[in-house]
DSSP file (Angstrom, degrees, kcal/mol; ACC not computed):
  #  RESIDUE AA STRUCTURE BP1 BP2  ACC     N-H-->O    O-->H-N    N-H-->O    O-->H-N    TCO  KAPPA ALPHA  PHI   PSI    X-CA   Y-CA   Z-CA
    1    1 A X              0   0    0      0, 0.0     2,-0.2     0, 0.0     0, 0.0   0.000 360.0 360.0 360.0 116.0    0.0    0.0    0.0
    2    2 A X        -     0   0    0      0, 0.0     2,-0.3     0, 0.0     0, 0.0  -0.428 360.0-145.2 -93.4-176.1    1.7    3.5   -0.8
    3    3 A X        -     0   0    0     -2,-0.2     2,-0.4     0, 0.0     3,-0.0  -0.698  12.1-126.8-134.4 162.7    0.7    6.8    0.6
    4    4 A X        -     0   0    0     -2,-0.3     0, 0.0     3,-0.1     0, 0.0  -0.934   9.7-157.3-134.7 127.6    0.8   10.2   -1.1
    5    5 A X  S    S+     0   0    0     -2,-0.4     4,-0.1     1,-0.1    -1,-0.0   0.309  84.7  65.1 -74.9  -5.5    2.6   12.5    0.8
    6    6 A X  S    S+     0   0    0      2,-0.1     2,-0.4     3,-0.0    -1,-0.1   0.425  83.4  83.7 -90.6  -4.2    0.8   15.5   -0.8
    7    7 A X  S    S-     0   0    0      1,-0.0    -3,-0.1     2,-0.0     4,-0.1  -0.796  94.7 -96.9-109.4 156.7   -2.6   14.8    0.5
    8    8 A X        -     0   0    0     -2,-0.4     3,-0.1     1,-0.1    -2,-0.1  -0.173  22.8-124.7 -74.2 157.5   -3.5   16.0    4.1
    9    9 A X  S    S+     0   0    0      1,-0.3     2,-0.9    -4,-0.1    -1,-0.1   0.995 106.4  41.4 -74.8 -45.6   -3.1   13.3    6.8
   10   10 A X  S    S-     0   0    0      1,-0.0    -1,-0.3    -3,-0.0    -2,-0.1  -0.702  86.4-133.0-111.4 121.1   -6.9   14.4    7.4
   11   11 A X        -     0   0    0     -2,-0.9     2,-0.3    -3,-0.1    -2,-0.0  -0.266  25.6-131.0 -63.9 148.3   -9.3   15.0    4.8
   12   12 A X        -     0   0    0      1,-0.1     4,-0.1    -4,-0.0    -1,-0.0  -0.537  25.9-102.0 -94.5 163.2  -11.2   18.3    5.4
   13   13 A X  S >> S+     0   0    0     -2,-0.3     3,-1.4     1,-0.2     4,-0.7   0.817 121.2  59.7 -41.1 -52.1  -15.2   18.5    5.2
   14   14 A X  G >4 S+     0   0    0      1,-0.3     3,-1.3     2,-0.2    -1,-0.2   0.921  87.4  74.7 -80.8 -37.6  -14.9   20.2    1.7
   15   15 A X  G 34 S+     0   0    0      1,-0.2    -1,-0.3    30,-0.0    -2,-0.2   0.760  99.1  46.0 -52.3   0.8  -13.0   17.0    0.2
   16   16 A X  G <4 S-     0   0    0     -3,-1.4     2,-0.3    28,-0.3    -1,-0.2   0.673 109.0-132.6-107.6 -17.3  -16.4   15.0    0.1
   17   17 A X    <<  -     0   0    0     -3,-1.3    29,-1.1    -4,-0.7     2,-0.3  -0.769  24.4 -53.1 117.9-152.5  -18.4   17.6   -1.3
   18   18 A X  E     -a   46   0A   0     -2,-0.3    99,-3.2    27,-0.2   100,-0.7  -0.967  20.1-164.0-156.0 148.7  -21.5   19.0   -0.8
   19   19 A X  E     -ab  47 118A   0     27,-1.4    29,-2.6    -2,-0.3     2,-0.7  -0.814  18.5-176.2-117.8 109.1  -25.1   18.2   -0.3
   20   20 A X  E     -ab  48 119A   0     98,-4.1   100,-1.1    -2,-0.5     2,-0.4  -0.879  10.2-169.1-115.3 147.4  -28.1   21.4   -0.7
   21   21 A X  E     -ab  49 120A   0     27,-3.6    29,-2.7    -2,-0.7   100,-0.2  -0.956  23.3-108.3-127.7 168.7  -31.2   20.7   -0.2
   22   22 A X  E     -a   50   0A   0     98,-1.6    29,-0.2    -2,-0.4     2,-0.2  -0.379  34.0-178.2 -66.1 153.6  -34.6   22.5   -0.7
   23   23 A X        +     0   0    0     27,-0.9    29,-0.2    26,-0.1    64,-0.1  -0.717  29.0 142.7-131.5  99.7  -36.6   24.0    2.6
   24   24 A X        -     0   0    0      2,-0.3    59,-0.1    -2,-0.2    27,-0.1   0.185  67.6-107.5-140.9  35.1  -39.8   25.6    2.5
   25   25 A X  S    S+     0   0    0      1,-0.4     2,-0.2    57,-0.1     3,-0.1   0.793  78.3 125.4  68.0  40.2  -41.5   24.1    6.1
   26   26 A X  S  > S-     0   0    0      1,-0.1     4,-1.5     2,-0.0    -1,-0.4  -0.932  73.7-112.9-118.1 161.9  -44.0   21.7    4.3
   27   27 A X  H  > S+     0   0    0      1,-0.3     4,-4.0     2,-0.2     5,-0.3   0.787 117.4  56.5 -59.1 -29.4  -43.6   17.9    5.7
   28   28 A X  H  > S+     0   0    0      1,-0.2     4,-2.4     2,-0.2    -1,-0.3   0.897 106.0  50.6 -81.4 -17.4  -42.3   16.5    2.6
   29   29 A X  H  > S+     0   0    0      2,-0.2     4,-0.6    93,-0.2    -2,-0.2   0.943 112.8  48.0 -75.0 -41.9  -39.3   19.3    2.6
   30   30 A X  H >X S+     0   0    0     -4,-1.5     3,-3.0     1,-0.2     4,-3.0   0.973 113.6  46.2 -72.2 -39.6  -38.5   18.3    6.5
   31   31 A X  H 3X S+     0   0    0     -4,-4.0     4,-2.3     1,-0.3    -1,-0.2   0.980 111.0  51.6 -62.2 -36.8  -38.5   14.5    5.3
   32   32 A X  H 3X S+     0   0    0     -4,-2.4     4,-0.9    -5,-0.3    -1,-0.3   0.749 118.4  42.5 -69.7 -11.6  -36.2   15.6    2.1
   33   33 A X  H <X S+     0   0    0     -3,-3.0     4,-1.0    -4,-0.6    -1,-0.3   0.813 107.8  57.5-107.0 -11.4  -33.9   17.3    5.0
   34   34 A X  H  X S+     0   0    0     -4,-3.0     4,-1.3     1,-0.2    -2,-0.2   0.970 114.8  39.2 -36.0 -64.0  -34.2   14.4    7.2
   35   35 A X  H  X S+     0   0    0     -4,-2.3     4,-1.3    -5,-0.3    -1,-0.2   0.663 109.8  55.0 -54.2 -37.6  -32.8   12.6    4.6
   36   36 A X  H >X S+     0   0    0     -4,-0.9     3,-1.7     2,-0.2     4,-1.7   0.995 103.2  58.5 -81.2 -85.9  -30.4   14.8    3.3
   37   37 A X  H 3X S+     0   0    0     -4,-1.0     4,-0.8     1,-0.3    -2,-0.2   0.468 108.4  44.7  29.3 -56.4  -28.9   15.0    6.6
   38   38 A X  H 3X S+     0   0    0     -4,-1.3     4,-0.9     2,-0.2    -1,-0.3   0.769 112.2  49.9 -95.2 -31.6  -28.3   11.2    6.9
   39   39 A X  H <X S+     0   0    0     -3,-1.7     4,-2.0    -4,-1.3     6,-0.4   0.934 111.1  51.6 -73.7 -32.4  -27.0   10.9    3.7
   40   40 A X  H  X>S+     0   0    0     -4,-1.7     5,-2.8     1,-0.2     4,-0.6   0.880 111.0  47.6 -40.9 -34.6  -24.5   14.1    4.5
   41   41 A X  H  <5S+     0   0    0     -4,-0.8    -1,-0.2    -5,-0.3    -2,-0.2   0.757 111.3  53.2 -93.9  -4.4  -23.3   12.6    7.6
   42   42 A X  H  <5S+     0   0    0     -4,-0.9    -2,-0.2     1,-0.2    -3,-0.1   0.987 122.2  28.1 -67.3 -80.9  -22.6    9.1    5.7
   43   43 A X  H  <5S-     0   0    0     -4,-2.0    -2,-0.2     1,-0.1    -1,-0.2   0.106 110.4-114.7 -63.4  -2.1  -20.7   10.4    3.1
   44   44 A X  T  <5 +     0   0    0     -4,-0.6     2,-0.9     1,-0.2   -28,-0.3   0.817  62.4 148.9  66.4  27.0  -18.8   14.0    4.9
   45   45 A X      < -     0   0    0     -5,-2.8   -26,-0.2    -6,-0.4    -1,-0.2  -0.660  55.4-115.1-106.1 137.2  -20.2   15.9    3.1
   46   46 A X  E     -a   18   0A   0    -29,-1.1   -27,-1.4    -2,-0.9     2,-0.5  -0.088  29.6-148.1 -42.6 102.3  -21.3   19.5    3.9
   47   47 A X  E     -a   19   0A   0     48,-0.3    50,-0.9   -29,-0.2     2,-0.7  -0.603  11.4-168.8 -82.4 127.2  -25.1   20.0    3.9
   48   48 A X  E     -ac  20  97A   0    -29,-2.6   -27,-3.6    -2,-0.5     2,-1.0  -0.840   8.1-155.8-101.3 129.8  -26.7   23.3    2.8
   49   49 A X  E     -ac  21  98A   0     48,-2.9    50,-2.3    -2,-0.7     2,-0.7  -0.863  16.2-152.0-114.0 118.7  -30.3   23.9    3.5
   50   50 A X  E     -ac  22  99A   0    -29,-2.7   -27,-0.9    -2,-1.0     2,-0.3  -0.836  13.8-170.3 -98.4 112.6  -31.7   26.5    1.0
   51   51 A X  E     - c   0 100A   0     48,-1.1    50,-0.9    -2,-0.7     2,-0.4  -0.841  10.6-171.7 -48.2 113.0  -34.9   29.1    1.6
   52   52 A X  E     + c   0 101A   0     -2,-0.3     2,-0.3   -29,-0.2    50,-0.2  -0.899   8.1 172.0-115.4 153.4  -36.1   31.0   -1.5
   53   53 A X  E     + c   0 102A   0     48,-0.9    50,-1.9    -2,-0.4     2,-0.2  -0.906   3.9 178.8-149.2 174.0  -38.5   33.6   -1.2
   54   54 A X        -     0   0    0     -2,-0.3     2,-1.3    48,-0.2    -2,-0.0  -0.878  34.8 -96.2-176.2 148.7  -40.0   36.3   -3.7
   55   55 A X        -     0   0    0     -2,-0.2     2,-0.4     1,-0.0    15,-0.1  -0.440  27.2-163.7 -29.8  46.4  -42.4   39.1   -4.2
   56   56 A X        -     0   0    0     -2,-1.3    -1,-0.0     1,-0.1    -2,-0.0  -0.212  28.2-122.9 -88.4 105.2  -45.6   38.0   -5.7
   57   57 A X        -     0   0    0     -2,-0.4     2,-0.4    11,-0.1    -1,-0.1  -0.042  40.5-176.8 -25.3 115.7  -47.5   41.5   -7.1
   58   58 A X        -     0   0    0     -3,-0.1    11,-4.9     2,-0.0    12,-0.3  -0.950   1.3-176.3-151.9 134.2  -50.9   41.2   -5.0
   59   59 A X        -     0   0    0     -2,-0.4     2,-0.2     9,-0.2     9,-0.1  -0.198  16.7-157.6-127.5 159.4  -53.1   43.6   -5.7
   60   60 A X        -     0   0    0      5,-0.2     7,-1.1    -2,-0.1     2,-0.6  -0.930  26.1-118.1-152.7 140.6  -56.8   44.8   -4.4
   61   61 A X  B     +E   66   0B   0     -2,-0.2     2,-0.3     5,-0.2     5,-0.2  -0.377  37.5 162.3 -79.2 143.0  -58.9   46.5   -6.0
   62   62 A X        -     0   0    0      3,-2.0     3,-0.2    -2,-0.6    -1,-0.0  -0.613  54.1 -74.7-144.4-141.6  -60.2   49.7   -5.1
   63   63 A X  S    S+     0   0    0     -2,-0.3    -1,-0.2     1,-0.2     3,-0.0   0.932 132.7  33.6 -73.7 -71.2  -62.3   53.4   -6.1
   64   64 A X  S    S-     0   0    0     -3,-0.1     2,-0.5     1,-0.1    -1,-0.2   0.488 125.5 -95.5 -65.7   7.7  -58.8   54.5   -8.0
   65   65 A X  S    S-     0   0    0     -3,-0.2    -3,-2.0    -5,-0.1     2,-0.6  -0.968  70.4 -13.2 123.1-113.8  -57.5   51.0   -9.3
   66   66 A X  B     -E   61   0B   0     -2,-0.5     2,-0.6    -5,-0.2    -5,-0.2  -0.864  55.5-165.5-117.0 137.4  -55.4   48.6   -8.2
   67   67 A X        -     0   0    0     -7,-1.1    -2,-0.0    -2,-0.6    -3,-0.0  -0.784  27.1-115.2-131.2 125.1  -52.6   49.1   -5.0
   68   68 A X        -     0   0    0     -2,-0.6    -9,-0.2     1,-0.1     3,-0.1   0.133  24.3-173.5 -38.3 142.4  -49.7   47.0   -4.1
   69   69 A X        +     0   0    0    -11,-4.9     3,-0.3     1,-0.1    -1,-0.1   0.386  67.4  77.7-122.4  24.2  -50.1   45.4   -0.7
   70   70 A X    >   +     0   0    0    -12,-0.3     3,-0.9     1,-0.2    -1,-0.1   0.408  61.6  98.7-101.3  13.6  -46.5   43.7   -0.2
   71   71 A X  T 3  S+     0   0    0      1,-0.3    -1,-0.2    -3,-0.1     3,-0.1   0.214  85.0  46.2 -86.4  31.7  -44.5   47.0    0.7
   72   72 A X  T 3  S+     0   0    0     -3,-0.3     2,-0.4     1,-0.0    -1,-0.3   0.168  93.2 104.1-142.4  10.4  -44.6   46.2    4.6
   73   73 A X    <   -     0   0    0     -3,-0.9     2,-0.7     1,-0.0     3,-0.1  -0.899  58.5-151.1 -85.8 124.1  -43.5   42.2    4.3
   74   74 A X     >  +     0   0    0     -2,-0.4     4,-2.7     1,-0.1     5,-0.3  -0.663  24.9 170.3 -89.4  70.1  -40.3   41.1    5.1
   75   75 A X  H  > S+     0   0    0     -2,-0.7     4,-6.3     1,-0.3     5,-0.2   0.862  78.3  49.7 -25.6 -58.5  -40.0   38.0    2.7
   76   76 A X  H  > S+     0   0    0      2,-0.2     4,-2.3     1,-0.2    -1,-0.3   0.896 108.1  47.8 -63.9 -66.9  -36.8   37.5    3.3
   77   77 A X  H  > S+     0   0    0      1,-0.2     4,-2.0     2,-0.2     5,-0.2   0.989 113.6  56.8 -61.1 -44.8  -36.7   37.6    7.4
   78   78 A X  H >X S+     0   0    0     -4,-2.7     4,-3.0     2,-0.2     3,-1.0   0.930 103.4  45.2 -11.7 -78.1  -39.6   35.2    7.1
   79   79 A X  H 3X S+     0   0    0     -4,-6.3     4,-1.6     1,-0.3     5,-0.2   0.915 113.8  54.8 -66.5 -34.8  -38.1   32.7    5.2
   80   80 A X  H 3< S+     0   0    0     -4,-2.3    -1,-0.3    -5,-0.2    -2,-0.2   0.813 110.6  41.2 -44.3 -43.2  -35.1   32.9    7.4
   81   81 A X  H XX S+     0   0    0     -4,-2.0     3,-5.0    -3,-1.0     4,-2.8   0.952 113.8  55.9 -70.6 -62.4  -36.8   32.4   10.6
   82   82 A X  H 3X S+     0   0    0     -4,-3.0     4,-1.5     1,-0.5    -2,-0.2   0.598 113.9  41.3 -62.9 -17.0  -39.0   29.6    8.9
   83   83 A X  H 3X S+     0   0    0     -4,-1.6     4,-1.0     2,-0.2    -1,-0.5   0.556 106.8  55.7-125.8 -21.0  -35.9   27.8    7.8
   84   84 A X  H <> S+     0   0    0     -3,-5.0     4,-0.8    -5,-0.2    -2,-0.2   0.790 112.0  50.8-116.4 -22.3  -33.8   28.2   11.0
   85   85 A X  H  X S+     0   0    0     -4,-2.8     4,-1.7     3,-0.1     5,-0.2   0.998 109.5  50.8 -30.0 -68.4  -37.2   26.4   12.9
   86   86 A X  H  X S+     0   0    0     -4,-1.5     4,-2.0     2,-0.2    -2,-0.2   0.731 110.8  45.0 -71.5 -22.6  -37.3   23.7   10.5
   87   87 A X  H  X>S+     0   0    0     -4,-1.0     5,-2.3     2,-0.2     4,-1.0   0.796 117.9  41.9 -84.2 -52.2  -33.8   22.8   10.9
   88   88 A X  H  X5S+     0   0    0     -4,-0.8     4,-0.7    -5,-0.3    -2,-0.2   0.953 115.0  52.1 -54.6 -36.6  -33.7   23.0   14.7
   89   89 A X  H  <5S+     0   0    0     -4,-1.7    -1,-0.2     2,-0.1    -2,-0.2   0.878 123.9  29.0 -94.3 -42.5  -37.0   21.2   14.9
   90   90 A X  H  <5S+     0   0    0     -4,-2.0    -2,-0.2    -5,-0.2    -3,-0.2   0.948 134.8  22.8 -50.8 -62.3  -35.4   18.4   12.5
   91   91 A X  H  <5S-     0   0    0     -4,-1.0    -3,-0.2     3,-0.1    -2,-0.1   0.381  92.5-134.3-123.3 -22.9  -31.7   18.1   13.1
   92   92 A X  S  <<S-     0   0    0     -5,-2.3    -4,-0.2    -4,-0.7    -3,-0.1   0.818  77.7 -39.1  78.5  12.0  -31.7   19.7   16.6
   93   93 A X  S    S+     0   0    0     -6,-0.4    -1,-0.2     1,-0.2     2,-0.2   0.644  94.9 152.5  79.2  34.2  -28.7   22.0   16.1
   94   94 A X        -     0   0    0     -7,-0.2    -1,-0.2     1,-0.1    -3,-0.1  -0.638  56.6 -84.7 -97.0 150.9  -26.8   19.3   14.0
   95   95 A X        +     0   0    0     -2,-0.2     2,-0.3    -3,-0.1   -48,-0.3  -0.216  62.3 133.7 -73.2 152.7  -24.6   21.6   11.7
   96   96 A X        -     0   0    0    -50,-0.1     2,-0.4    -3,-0.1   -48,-0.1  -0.796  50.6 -88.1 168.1 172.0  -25.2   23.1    8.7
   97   97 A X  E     -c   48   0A   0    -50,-0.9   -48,-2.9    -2,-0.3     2,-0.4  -0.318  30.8-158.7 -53.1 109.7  -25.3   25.5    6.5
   98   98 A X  E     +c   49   0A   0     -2,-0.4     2,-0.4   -50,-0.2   -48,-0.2  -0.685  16.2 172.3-110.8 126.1  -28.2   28.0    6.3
   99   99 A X  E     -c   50   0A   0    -50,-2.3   -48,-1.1    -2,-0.4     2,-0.3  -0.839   9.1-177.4-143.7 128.3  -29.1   29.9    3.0
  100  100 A X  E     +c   51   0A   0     -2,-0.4     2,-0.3   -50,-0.2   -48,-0.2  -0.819  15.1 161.2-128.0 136.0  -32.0   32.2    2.0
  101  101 A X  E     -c   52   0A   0    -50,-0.9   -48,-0.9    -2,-0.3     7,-0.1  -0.917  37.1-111.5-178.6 143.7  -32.5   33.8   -1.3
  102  102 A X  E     +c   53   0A   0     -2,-0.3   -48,-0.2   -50,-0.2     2,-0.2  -0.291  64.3  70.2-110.0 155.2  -34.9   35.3   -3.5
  103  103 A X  S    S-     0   0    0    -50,-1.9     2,-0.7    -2,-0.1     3,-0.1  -0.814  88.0 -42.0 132.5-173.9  -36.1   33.6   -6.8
  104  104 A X    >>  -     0   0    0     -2,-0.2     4,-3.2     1,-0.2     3,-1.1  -0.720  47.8-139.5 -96.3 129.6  -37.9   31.0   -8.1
  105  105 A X  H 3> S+     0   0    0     -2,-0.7     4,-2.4     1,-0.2     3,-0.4   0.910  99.3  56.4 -61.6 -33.0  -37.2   27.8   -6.1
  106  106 A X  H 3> S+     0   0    0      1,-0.2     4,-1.5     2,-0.2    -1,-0.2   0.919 121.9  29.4 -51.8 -38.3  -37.1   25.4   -9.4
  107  107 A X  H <> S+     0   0    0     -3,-1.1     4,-1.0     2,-0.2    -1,-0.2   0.675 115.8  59.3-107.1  -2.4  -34.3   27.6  -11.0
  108  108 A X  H  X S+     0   0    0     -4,-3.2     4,-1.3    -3,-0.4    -1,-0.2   0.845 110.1  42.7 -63.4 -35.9  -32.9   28.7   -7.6
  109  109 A X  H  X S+     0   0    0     -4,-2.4     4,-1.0    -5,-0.4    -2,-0.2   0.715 110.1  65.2 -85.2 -29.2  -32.1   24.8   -6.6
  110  110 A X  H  X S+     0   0    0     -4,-1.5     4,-0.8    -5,-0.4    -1,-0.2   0.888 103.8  43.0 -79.8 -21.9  -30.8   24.4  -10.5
  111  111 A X  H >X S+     0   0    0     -4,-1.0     4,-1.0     2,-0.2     3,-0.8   0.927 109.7  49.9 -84.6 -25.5  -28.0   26.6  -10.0
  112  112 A X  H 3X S+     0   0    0     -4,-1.3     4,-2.7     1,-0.2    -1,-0.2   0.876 100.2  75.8 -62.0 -26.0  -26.8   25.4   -6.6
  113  113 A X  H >< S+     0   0    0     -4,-1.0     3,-0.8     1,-0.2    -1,-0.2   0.952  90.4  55.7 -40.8 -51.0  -27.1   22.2   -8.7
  114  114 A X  H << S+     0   0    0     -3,-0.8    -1,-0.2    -4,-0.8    -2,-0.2   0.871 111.1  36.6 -68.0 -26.0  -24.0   23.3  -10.3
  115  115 A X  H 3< S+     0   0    0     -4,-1.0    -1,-0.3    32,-0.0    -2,-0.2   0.895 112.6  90.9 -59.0 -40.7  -21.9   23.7   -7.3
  116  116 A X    <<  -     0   0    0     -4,-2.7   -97,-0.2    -3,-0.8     3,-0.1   0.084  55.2-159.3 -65.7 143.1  -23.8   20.3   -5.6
  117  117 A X  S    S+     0   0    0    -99,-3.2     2,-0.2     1,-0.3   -98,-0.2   0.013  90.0   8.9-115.7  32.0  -23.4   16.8   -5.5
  118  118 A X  E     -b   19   0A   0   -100,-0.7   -98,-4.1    -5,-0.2    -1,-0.3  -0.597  59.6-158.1-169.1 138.1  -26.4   16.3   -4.8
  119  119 A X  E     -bd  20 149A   0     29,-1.4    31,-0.9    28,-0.3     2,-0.4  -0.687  23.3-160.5-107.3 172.6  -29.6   18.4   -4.6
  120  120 A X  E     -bd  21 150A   0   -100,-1.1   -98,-1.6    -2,-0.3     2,-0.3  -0.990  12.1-169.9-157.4 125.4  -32.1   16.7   -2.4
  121  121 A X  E     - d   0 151A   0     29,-2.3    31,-1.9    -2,-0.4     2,-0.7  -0.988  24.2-131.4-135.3 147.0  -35.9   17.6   -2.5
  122  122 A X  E     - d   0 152A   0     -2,-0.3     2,-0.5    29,-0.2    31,-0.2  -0.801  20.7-153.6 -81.7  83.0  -39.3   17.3   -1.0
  123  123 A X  E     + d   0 153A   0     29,-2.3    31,-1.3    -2,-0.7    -2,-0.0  -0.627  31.3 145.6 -89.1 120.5  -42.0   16.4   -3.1
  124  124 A X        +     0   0    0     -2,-0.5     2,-0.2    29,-0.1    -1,-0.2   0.776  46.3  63.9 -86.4 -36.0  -45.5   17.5   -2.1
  125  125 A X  S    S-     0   0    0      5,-0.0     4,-0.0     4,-0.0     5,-0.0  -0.488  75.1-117.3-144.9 144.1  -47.8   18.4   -4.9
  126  126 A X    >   -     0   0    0     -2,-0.2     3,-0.8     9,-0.1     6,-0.1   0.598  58.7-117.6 -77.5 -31.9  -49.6   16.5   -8.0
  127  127 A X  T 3  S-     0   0    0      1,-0.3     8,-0.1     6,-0.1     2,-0.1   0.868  77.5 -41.0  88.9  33.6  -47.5   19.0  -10.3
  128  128 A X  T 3  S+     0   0    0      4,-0.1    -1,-0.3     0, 0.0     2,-0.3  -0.025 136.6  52.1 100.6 -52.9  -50.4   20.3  -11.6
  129  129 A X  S X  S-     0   0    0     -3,-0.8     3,-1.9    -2,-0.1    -4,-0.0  -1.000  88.8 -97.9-143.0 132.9  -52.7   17.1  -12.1
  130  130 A X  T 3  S+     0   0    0     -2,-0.3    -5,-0.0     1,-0.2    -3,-0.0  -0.078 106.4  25.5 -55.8 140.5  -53.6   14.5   -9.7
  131  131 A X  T 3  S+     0   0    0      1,-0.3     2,-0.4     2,-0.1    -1,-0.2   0.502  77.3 135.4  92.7  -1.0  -51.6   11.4  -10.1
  132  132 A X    <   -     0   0    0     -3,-1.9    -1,-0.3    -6,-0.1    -4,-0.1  -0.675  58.5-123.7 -87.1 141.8  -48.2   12.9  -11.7
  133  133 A X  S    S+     0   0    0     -2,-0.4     2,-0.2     1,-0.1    -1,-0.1   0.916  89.5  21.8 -30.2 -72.5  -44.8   11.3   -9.9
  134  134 A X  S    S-     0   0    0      1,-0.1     2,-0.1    -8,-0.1    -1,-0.1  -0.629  79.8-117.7-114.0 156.5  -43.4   14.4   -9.0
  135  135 A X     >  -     0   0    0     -2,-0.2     4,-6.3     1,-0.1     5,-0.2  -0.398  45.7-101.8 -87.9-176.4  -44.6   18.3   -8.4
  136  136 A X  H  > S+     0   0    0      1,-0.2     4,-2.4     2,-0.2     5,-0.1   0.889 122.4  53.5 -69.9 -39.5  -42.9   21.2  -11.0
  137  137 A X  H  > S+     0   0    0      1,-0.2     4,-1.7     2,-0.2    -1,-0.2   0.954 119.3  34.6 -74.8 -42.8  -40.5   22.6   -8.9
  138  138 A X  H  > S+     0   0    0      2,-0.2     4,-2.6     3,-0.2     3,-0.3   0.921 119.0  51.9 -52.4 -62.1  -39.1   18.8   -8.2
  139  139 A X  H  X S+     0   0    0     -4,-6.3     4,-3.9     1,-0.2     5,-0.3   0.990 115.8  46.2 -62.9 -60.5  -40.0   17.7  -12.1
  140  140 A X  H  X S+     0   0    0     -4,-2.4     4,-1.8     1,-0.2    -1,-0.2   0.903 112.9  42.7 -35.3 -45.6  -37.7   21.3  -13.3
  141  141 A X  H  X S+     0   0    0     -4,-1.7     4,-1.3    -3,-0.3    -1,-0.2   0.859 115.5  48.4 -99.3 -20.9  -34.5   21.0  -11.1
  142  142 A X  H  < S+     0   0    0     -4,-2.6    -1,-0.2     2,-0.1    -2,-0.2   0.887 120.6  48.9 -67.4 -21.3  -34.3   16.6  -12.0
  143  143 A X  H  < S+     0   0    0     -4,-3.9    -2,-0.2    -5,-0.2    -3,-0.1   0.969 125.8  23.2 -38.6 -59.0  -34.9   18.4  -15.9
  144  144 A X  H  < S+     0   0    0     -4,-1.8    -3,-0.1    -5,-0.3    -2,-0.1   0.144  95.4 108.6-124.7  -5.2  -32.4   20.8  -15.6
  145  145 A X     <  -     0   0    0     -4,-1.3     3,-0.1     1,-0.1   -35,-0.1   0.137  53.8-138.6 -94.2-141.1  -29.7   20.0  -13.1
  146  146 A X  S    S+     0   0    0      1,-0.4     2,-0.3   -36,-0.1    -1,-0.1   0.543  79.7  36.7-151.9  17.9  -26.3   19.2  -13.3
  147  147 A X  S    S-     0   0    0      1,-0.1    -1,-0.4   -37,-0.1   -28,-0.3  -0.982 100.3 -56.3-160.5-167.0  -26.2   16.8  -11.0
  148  148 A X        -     0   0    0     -2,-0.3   -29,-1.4   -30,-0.1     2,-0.3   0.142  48.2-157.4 -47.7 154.7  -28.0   13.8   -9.3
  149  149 A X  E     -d  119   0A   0    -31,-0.2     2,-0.7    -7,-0.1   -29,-0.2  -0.892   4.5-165.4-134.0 118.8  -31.5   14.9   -7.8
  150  150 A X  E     -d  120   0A   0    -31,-0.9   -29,-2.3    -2,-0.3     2,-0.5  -0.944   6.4-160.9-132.3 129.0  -33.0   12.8   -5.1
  151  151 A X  E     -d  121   0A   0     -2,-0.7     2,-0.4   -31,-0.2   -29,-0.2  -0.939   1.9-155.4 -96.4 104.3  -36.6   13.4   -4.6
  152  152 A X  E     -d  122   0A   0    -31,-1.9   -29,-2.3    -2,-0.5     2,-0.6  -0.764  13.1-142.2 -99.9 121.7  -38.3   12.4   -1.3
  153  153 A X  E     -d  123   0A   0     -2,-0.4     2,-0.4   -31,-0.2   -29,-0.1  -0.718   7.6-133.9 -98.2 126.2  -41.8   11.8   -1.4
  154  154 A X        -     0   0    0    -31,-1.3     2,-0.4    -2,-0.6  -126,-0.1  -0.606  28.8-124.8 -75.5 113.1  -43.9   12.7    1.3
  155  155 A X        -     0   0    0     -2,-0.4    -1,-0.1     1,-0.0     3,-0.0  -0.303  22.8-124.6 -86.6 156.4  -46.4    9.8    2.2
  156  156 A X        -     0   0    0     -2,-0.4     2,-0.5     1,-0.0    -1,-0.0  -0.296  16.3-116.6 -69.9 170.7  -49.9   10.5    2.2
  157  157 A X        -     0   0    0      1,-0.0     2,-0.2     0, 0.0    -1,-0.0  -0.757  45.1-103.7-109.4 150.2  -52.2    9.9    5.1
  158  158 A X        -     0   0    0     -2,-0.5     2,-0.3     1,-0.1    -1,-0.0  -0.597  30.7-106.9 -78.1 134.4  -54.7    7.3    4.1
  159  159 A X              0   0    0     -2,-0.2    -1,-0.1     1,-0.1    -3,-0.0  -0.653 360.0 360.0 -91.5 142.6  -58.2    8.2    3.3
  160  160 A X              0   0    0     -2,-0.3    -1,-0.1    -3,-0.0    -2,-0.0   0.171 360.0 360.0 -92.1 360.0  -60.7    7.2    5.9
């Protein structure tokens, strides 16, 4: 067995990579960090848990037409707080990385794709029509990323 004397006696965190996953406090996003979580600590690899938020124009009508009603919402502190719950309420303080950032989550999660090895996702939603695999933001970033996608399905409760 030889040895390479140029590599460090102890590999650091960043030599295994890095793991991001989606977060947006629905169950199937805690199970996709659950998950993500166990595969991070298997493999050393750094886990990031990502927030997006964004603006959405909403409107009301009134006498003189229509007037924005989002100029006293902090999107942004929201999703921050909501995200630094869901990981304490999951993981318990286990580390990682916390990041919050405005956009649309399908094309926010495809560019951390490029950075990733592995994006890690919740899926909640029919994706538009009952009975499709995955929802749109899930179906977009396995399209589009550029690397492997693991999608955690959230089980249903059984109808009574």
């Amino acid at each position: 067995m030889s040895t390479d004397s140029t590599a460090p006696a102890t590999p650091t965190r960043t030599d295994y990579g890095r793991i991001v996953v989606g977060v947006d406090g629905s169950d199937a996003s805690k199970d996709a960090l659950r998950w993500a979580y166990r595969q991070a600590t298997y493999t050393g690899s750094e886990l990031v848990a990502v927030g997006v938020w964004s603006y959405v124009t909403m409107s009301y009508p009134t006498m003189s037409g229509y007037v924005p009603t989002v100029n006293d919402i902090d999107l942004e502190g929201d999703t921050r707080a909501l995200l630094e719950q869901v990981v304490k309420e999951v993981l318990d303080g286990a580390p990682v990385r916390l990041v919050v950032t405005e956009g649309h989550p399908a094309e926010v999660l495809t560019r951390f794709s490029e950075t990733a090895d592995l994006v890690v996702l919740g899926c909640r939603g029919h994706g538009g029509f009952v009975g499709a695999l995955v929802g749109s933001v899930s179906q977009h970033v396995v399209s589009h990323a550029s690397c492997p996608v693991v999608v955690v399905r959230h089980p249903k409760e059984p109808h009574h």
